[in-house]
C-alpha positions as CSV (number, residue, x, y, z in Angstrom):
1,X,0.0,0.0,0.0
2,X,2.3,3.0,1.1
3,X,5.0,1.3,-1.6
4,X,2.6,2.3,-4.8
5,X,1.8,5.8,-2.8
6,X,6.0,6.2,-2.6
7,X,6.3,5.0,-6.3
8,X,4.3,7.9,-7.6
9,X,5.6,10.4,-5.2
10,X,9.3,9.8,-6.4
11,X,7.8,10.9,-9.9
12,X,8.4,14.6,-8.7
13,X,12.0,14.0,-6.8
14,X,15.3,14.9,-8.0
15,X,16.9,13.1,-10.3
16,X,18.7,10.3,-8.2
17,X,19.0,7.1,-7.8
18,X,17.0,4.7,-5.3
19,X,15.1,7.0,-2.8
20,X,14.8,6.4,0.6
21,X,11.4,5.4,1.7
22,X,12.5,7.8,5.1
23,X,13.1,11.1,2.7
24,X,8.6,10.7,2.3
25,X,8.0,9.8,6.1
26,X,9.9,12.6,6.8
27,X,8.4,15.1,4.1
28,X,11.3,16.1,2.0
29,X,9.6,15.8,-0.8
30,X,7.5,19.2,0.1
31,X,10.8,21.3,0.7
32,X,11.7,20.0,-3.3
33,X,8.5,21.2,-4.3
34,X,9.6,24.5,-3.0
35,X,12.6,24.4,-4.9
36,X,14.7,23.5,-1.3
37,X,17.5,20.9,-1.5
38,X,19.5,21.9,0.9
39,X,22.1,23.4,-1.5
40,X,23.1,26.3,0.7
41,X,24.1,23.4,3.5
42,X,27.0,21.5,3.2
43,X,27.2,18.3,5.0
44,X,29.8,16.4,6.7
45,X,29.0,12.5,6.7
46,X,31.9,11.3,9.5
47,X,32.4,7.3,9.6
48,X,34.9,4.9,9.7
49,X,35.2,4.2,6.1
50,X,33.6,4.6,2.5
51,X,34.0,1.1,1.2
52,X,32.4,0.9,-2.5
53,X,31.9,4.6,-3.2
54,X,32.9,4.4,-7.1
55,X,30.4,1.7,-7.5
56,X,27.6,4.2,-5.9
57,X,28.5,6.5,-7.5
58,X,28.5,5.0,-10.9
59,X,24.8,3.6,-9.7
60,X,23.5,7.1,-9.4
61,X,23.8,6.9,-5.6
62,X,26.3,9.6,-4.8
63,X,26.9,12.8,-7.2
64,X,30.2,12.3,-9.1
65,X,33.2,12.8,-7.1
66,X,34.0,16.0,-8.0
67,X,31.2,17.5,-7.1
68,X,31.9,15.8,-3.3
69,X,34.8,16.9,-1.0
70,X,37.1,13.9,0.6
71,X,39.5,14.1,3.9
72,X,40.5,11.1,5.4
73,X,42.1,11.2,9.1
74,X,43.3,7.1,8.7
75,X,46.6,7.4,7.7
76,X,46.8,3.4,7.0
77,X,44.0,2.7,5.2
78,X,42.7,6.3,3.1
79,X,39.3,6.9,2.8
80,X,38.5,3.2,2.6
81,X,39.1,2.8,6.2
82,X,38.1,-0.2,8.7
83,X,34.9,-0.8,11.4
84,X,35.3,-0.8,14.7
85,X,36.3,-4.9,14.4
86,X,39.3,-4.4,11.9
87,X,37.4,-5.5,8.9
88,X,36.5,-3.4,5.5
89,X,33.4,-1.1,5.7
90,X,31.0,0.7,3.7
91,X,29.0,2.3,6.2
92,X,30.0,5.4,5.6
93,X,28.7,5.1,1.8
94,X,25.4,3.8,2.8
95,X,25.1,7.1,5.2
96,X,26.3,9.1,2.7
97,X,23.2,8.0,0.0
98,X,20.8,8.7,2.5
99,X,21.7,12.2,3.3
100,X,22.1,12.8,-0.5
101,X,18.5,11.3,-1.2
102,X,17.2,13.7,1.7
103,X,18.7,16.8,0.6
104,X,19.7,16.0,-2.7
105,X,21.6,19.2,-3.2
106,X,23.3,19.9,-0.5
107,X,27.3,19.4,-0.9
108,X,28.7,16.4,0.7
109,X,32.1,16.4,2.6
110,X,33.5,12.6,3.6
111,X,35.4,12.5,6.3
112,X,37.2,9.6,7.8
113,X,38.9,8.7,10.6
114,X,41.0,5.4,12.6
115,X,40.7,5.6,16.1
116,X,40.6,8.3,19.0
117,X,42.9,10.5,17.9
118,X,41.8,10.4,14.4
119,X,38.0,11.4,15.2
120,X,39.3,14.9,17.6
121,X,41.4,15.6,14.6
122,X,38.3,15.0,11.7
123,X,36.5,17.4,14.2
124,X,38.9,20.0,14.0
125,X,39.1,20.4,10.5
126,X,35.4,19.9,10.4
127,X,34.9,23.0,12.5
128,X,38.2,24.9,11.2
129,X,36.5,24.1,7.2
130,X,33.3,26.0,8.5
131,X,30.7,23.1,7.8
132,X,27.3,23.5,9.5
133,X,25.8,20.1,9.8
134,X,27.6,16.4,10.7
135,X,25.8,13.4,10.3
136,X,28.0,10.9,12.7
137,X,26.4,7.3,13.1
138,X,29.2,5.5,15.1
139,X,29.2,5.2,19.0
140,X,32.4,4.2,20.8
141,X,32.0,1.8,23.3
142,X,34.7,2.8,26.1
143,X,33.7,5.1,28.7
144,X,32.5,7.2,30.4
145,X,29.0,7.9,28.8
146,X,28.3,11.1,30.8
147,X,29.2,13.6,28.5
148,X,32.7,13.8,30.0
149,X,34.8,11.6,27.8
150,X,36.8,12.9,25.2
151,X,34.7,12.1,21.9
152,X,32.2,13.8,24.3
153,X,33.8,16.9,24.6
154,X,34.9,16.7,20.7
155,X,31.5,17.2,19.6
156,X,30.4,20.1,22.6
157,X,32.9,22.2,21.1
158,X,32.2,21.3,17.9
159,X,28.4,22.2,18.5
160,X,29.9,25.9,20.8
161,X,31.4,26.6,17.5
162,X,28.4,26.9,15.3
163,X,28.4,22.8,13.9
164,X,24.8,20.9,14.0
165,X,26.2,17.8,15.4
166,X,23.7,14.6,14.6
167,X,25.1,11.3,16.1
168,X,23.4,8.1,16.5
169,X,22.0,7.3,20.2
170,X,23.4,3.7,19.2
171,X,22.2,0.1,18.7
172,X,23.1,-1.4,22.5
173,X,19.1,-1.6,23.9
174,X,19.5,-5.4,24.1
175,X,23.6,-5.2,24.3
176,X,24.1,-2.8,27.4
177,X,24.2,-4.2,31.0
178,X,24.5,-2.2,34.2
179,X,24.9,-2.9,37.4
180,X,27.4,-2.6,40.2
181,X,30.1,-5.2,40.5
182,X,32.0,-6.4,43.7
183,X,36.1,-6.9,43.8
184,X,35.3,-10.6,43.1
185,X,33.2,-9.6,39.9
186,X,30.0,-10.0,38.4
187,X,29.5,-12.5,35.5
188,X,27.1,-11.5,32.3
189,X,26.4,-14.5,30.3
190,X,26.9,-14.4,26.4
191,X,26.1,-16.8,24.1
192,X,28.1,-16.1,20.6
193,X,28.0,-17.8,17.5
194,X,31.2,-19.8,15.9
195,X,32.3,-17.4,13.3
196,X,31.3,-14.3,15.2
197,X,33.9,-11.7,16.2
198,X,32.5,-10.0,19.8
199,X,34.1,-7.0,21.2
200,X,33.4,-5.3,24.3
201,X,33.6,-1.8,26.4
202,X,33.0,-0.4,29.9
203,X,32.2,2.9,31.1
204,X,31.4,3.9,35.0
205,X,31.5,7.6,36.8
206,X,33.7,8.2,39.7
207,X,36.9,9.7,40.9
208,X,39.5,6.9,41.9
209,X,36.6,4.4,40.7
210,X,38.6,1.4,38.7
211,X,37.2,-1.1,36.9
212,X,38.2,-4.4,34.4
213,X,36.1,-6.4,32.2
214,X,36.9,-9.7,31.4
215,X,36.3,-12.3,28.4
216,X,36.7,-15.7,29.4
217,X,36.2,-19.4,27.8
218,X,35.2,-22.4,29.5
219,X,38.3,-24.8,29.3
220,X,37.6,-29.1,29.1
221,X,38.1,-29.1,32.4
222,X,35.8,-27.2,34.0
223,X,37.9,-23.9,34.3
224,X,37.2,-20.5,32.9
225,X,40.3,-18.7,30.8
226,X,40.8,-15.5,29.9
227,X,40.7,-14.8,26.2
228,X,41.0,-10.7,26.3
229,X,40.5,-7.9,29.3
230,X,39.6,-4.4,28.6
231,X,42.8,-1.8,28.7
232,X,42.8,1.9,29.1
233,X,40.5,2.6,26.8
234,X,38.2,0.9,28.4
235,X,37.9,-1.4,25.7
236,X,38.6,-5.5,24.6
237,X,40.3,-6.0,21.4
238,X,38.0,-8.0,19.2
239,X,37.7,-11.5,20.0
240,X,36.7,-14.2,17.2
241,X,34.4,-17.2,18.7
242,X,35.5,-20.8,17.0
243,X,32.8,-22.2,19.5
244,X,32.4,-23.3,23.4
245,X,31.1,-21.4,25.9
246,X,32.0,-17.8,27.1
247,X,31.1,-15.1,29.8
248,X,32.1,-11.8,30.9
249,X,33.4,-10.6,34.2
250,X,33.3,-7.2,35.6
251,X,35.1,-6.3,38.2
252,X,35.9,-3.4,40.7
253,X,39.6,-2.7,41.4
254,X,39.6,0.3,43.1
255,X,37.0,2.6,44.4
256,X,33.5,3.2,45.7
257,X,30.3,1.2,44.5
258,X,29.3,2.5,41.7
259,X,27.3,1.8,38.7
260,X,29.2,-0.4,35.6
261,X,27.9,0.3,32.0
262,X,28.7,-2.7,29.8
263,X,28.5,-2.4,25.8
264,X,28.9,-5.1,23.3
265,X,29.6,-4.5,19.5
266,X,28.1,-7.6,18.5
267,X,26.5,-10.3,20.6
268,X,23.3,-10.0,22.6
269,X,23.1,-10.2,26.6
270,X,19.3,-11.7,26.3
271,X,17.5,-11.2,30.0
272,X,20.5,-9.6,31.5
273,X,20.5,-6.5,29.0
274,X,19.2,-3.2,30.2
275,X,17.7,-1.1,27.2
276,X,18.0,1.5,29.7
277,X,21.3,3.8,29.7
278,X,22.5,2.2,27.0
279,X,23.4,5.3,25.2
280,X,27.3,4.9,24.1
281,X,30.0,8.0,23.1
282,X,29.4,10.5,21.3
283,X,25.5,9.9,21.9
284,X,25.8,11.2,25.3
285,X,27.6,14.4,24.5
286,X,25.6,17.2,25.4
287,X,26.1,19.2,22.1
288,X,24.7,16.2,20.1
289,X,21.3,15.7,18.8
290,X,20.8,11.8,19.3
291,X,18.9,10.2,17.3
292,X,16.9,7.0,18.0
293,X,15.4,4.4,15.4
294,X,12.3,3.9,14.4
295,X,10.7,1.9,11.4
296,X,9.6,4.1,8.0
297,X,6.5,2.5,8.6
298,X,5.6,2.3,12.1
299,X,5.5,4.9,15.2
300,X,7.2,1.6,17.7
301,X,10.7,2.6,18.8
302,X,13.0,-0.5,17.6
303,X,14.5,-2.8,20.4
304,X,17.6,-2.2,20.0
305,X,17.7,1.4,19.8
306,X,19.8,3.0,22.1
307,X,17.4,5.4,25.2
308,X,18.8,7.3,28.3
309,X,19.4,8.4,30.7
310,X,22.9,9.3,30.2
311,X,25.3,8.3,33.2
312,X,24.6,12.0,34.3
313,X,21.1,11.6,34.3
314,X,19.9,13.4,31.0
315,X,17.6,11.9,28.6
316,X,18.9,10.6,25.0
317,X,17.6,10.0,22.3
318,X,16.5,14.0,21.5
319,X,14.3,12.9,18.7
320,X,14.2,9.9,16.8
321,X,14.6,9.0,12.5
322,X,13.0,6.8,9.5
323,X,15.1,3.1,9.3
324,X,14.9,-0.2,7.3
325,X,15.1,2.0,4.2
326,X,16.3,1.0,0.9
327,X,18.6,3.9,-0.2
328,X,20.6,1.4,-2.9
329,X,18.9,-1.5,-4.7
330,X,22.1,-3.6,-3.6
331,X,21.8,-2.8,-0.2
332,X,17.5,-3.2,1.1
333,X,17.0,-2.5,4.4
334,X,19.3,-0.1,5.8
335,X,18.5,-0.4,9.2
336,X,19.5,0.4,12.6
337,X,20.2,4.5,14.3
338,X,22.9,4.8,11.6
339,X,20.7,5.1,9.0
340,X,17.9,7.1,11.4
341,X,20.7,9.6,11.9
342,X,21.6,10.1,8.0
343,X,17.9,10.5,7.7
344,X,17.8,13.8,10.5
345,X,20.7,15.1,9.2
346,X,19.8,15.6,5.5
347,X,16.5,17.1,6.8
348,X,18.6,19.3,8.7
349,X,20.2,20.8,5.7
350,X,16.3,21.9,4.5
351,X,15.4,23.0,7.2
352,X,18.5,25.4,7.4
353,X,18.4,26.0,4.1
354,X,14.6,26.8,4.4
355,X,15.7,29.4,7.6
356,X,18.4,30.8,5.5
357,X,15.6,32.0,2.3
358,X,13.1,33.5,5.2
359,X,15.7,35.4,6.7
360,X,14.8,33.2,10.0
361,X,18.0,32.4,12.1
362,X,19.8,29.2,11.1
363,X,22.8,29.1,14.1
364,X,23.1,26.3,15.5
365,X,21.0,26.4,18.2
366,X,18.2,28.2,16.4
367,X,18.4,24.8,14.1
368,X,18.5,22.2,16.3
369,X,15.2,24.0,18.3
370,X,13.2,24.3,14.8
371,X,14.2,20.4,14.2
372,X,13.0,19.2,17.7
373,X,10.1,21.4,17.1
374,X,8.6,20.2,14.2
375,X,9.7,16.0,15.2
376,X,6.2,14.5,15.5
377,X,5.5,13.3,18.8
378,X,5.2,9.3,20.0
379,X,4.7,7.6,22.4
380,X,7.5,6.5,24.5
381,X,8.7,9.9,25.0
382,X,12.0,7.8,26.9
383,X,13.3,6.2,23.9
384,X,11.9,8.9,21.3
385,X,12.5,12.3,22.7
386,X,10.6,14.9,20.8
387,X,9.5,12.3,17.9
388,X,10.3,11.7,14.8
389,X,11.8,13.8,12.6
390,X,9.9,15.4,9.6
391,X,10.5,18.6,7.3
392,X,6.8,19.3,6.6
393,X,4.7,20.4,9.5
394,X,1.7,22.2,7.0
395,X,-1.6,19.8,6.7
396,X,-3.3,18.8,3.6
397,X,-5.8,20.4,2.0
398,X,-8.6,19.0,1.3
399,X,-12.2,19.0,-1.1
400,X,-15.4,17.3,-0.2
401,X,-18.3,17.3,-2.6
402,X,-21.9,16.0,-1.4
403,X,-24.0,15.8,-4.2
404,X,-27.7,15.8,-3.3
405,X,-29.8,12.6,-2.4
406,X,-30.7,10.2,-0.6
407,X,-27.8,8.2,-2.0
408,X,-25.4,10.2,-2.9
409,X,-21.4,9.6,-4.3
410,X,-19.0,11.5,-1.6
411,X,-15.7,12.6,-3.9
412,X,-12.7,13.9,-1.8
413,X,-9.4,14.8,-3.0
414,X,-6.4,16.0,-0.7
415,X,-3.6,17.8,-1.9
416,X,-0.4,18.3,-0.4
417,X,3.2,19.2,-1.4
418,X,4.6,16.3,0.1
419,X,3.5,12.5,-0.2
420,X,-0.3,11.6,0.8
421,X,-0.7,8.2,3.3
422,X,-4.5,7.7,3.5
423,X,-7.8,9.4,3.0
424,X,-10.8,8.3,5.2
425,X,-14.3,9.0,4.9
426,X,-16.9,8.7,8.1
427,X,-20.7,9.3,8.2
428,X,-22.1,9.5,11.5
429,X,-19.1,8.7,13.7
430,X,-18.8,5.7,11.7
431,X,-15.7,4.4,9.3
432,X,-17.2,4.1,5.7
433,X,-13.4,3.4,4.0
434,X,-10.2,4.2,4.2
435,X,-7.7,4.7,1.1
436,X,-4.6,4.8,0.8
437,X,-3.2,8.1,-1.7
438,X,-5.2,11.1,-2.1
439,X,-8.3,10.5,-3.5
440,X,-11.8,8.6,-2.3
441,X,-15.3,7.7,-3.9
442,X,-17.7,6.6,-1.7
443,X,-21.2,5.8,-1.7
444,X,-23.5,6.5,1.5
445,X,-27.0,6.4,2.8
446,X,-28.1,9.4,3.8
447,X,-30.9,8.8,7.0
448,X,-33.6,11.3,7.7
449,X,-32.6,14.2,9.4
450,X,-29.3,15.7,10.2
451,X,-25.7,12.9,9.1
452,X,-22.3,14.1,9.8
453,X,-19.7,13.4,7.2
454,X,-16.3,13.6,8.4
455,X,-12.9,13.4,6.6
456,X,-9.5,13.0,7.5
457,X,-6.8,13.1,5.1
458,X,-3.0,13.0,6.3
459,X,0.1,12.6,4.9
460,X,3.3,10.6,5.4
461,X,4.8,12.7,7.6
462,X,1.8,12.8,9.9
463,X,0.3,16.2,9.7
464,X,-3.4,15.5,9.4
465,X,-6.5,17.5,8.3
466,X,-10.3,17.6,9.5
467,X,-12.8,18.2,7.5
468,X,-16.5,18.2,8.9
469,X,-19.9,19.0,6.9
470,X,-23.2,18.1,8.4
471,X,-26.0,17.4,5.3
472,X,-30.1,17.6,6.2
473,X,-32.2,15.5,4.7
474,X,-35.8,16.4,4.8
């Protein structure tokens, strides 16, 4: 149903190649009837690695390459980088689509980076290169996760220096645990798969608080061994699983008693996760607009999307995005806050590019209050902050003709510069039908007297309007 409503919409986009079904959740498509693509905005998309970009862009994915800026802060492995678990990535490609399918004219800058180090210094010449807008869907799983930590602090004075910063709130709702360990430590069960690679981080607040996590594998005879133990970083080196049976240890080495956040990159804690405070770093910086995940079709925050409260006790996500998107025929269902991030930020560059031709103010902190303003609110306010996202905020308009008679052919059409959902027709506080698009014929029975006829026509990104008519029949 909403496919063959999308299909006809993307009649009227910008040339490109696959769009997003997120750019028509979020109304896009109205600011490119206005003639707004966010070309005024430049936009950095800051990953890890862009892994098959010549092949998107020869699919009609990306805009040619020189039309696309490149800086790459990995001095190993160039623009084509590596994940967080050593292998070859191309995340940062598949983020970069889905900005350019949301604001299809904005300018794209592709920045890179290797490890801690390399992310402070791709933020520096991110700010010092004057870009407005950063779409950021990485989290780094060593602590702490109350704003303090350095990534933390990266993106605050990013954001003090005029930068929209729009990081994922992370994947970790069903691969965070909390608690507070003991000096003899507190085992969290884990149950990997042979062939999977885990890898793990920790993250507590405290002065003189200490803590190790452990990943251990049960030996023949009965014993646990250690495999790996987080380091200074606060983080494991990957691990790869060739089968048995594993666990993890946290323990306290020095310190008070104090809350343990536990993140895993890959493998699930089943019962023992805590969806709560599972937001990782830079998620939890203060200057970032976190985004959560929720489907293109639904209103449901996913499972595994990342919620608050921070380890300082602020709420995260600030609004949530449009995932399981197809943004590349080779690549259907782009999922997870990564691609709900992408999704914010491209709508960020219309929105400011919108500000910028009304003479409105488009700092940063004049954006980032328009975004959260116009977000459509859900339920769940915890793991959805002020909703999700969406460019167009003006409802429908809408006809209704009544001929006369006692059985008379209703006819409403709804017209709207973005992409219709559903019209629905209802006589007497009763559903008659509901269709999908713009348009709907019904017949009705008028009774005696006075019948209220009702419609409701909204669009994809959830503005809705009401129209009411009451007919007398004599």
């Amino acid at each position: 149903m909403a496919g063959a409503v999308l299909l006809a919409a993307a009649s009227s986009a910008p040339a490109l190649g696959v769009v997003s079904q997120g750019v028509f959740r979020m109304g896009a498509d109205a600011s490119w009837a206005r003639g707004i693509t966010g070309a005024a905005t430049p936009v950095a998309v800051l990953d890890q690695g862009f892994g098959g970009l010549a092949e998107s862009i020869a699919a009609g994915e990306l805009p040619p390459l020189s039309s696309m800026e490149t800086r790459s802060f990995d001095p190993v492995h160039g623009l084509e980088g590596r994940d967080n678990l050593g292998g070859r990535t191309q995340h940062g490609t598949r983020m970069a689509e889905i900005v350019h399918d949301v604001a299809p004219g904005a300018r794209l800058v592709l920045v890179n980076y290797d490890d801690i180090g390399g992310f402070v210094r791709a933020v520096e010449w991110i700010v010092a290169s004057g870009i407005p807008v950063v779409s950021h869907s990485n989290s780094i799983l060593g602590g702490p996760f109350d704003g303090s930590g350095v990534l933390a602090q990266a993106v605050n004075g990013a954001a003090a220096r005029g930068v929209l910063w729009v990081n994922s709130s992370g994947n970790f709702g069903e691969r965070h645990w909390r608690g507070v360990p003991g000096p003899a430590g507190t085992e969290i069960p884990i149950s990997p798969r042979p062939g999977e690679t885990m890898a793990f981080g920790l993250g507590w607040s405290g002065a003189g608080v200490e803590a190790v996590l452990l990943v251990q594998r049960l030996r023949g005879d009965g014993s646990w061994a250690e495999v790996a133990r987080s380091d200074r970083s606060r983080r494991t080196p990957p691990v790869a699983v060739d089968g048995g049976a594993w666990r993890l240890v946290v323990m306290r080495t020095a310190g008070a008693e104090v809350p343990v956040d536990v993140f895993s990159r890959t493998v699930g804690f089943g019962a023992a996760a805590t969806a709560d405070g599972s937001v990782a770093t830079p998620g939890d910086a203060l200057g970032s607009l976190s985004v959560g995940a929720v489907s293109w079709r639904g209103t449901a925050p996913e499972r595994y999307s990342s919620r608050g409260p921070t380890q300082d006790g602020r709420p995260k996500p600030d609004l949530v995005g449009p995932t399981y998107v197809t943004s590349n025929r080779l690549f259907p269902g782009t999922a997870g806050t990564s691609a709900s991030t992408a999704h914010v930020a491209g709508a960020a560059a219309l929105i400011r590019d919108e500000r910028i031709a009304t003479g409105a103010r488009s700092d940063v902190w004049a954006l980032r209050a328009e975004i959260l303003r116009r977000a459509k609110r859900l339920d769940d306010r915890a793991a959805t902050g002020a909703g999700m996202a969406r460019v167009d905020v003006v409802r429908p308009r809408v006809r209704l003709v009544v001929p006369s008679g006692r059985r008379p052919v209703v006819r409403v059409r709804a017209t709207d510069a973005g992409t219709m959902a559903a019209v629905e027709l209802r006589l007497n506080g009763r559903v008659m039908r509901t269709r999908p698009g713009p348009t709907l014929a019904q017949r009705i029975w008028l009774r005696d007297g006075r019948n209220r006829i009702e419609v409701r026509a909204r669009d994809l990104a959830g503005n809705e309007a009401v129209v009411r008519r009451t007919v007398t029949r004599r």
